[in-house]
C-alpha positions in Angstrom: 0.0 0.0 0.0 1.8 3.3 -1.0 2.4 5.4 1.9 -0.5 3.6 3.5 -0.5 1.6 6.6 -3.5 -0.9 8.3 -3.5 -1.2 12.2 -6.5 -2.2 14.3 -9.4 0.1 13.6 -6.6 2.7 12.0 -5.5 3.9 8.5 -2.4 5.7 8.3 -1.8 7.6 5.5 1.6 9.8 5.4 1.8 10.7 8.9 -2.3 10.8 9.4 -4.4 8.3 11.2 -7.9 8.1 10.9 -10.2 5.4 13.2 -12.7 3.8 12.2 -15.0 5.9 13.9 -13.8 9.3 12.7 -14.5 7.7 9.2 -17.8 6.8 9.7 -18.5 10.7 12.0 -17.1 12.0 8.7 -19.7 9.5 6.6 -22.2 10.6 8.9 -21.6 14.3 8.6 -21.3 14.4 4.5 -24.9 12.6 5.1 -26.3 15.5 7.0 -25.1 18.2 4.6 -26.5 16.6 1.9 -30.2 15.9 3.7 -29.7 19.8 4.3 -28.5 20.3 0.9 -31.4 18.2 -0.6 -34.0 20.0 1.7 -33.0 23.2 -0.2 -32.7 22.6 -3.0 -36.3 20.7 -3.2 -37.6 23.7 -1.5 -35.7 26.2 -3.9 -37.6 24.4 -6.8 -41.3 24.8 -5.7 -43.6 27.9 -5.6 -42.6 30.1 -2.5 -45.2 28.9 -0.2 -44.7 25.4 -0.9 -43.5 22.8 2.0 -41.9 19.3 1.6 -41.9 16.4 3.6 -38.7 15.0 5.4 -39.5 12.4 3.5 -39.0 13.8 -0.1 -34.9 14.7 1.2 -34.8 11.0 2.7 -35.9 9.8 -1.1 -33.7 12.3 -2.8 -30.4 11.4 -0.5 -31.0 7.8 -0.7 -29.5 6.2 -4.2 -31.6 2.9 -3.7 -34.1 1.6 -5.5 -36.0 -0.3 -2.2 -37.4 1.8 0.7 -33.7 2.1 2.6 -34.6 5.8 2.4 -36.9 5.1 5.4 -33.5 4.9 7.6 -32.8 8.5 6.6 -36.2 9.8 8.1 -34.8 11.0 11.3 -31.8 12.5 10.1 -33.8 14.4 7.4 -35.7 15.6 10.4 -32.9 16.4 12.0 -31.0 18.4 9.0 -34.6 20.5 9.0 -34.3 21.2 12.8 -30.1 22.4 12.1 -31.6 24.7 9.4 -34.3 26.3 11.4 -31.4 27.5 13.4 -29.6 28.9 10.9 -32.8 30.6 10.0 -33.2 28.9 6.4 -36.3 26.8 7.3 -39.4 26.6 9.4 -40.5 23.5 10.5 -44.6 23.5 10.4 -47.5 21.1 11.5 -51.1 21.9 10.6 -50.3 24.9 8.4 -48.5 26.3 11.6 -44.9 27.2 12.4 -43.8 24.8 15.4 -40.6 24.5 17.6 -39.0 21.9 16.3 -38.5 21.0 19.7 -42.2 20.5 20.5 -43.1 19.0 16.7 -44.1 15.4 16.9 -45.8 13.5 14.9 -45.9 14.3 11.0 -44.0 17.8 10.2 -43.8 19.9 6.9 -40.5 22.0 5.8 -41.1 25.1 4.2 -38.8 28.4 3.5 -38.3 30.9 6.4 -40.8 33.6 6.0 
């Protein structure tokens, strides 16, 4: 392996070492932006009032042909509740804009108004 080394749970690459689990927080977090990136750019594509469902991001993400995209339901729900922080989204149930902290059940994701 050039410049590469294999030790329990490690990779070394020139100097670098990367666990197992720092690969898989890294897998984890390119997930995450691209459920946020997805949520987005589904909402940047429909009317200005439109809303999508957690759901439609999980589908998008997801390059499977089964229903594997079902795994990806909480952490679309998730990536909506990171980007009603930042202020891109609101996070609605019933029409209404809800905490995201106090949404449960079915929610909606539309653009911050």
């Amino acid at each position: 392996m050039d410049g590469e080394q294999q030790t329990d749970g490690e990779r070394q690459t020139d100097g670098e070492q990367q666990t197992d689990g720092e690969r898989q927080k890294d897998g984890e977090q390119q997930k995450d932006r691209r459920l946020e990136r997805a949520i987005l750019e589904l909402l940047e594509h429909r009317g200005p009032a439109a809303t999508i469902c957690p759901s439609d991001a999980a589908r998008a993400v997801y390059s499977g042909d089964d229903d594997g995209w079902r795994a990806l339901m909480e952490p679309a729900r998730s990536a909506a509740r990171r980007l009603v922080a930042a202020g891109e989204v609101e996070i609605t149930q019933g029409g209404h804009p809800v905490e995201p902290t106090e949404a449960r059940g079915p929610i909606r994701i539309r653009r911050a108004r």
